[in-house]
N, C-alpha and C positions, 0 to 999 in steps of 0.2 A: 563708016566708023570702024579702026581697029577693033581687033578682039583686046587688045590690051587699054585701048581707051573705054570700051564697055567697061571693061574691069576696075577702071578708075573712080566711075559711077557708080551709087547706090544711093538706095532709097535711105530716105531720114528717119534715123530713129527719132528723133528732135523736130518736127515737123515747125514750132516755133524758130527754133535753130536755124532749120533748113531757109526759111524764111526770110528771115534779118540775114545769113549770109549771102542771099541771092539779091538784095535791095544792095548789100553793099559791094556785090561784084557789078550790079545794074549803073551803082552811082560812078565806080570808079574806073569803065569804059566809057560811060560819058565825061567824065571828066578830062580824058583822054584823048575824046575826039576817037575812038576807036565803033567801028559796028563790030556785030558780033561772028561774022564770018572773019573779024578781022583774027578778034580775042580764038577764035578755032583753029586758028591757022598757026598760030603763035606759040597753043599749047597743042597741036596735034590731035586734036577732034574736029566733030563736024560741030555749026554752026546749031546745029537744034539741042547740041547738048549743050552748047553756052544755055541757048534761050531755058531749058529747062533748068539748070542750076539760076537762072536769074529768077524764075517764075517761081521756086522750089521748090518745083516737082523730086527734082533729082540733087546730090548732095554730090559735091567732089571728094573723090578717096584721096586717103594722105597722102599720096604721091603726085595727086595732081595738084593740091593746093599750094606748095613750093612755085612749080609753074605757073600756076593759073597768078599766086604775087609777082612774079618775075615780070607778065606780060602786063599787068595793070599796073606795075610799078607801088605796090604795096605791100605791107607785113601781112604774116598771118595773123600776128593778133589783131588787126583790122578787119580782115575778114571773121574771126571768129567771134568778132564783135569784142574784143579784151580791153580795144583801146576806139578811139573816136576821131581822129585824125589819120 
């Protein structure tokens, strides 16, 4: 993993947050048809920071969330849980 993709990760101040937005980066790579080496490749990480933003270990920084909708084909308010579609 880049230094600059570490920099995109951090821990959840929101640990429910972190949660519901990694169920719904989880729902909408499957929905895709996408695995998660795919969603890495896409945004320019490795495959274990997908799986830890899915698990919610780990939260994507504002810069990645842009990309990270681009490659799932979603808004952020989707992921931030704003909206439900």
């Amino acid at each position: 993993m880049t230094a600059l993709a570490k920099k995109k990760l951090g821990r959840p101040s929101d640990p429910e947050g972190c949660r519901l937005m990694g169920e719904r980066v989880y729902l909408a790579r499957h929905k895709r048809g996408l695995t998660q080496t795919d969603v890495a490749l896409l945004i320019g990480t490795h495959r274990n920071a997908v799986g830890l933003i899915e698990k919610g270990r780990n939260y994507p920084g504002h810069r990645l969330v842009p990309v990270l909708c681009r490659a799932l084909k979603v808004t952020p308010n989707y992921l931030y849980g704003w909206e439900t579609t």
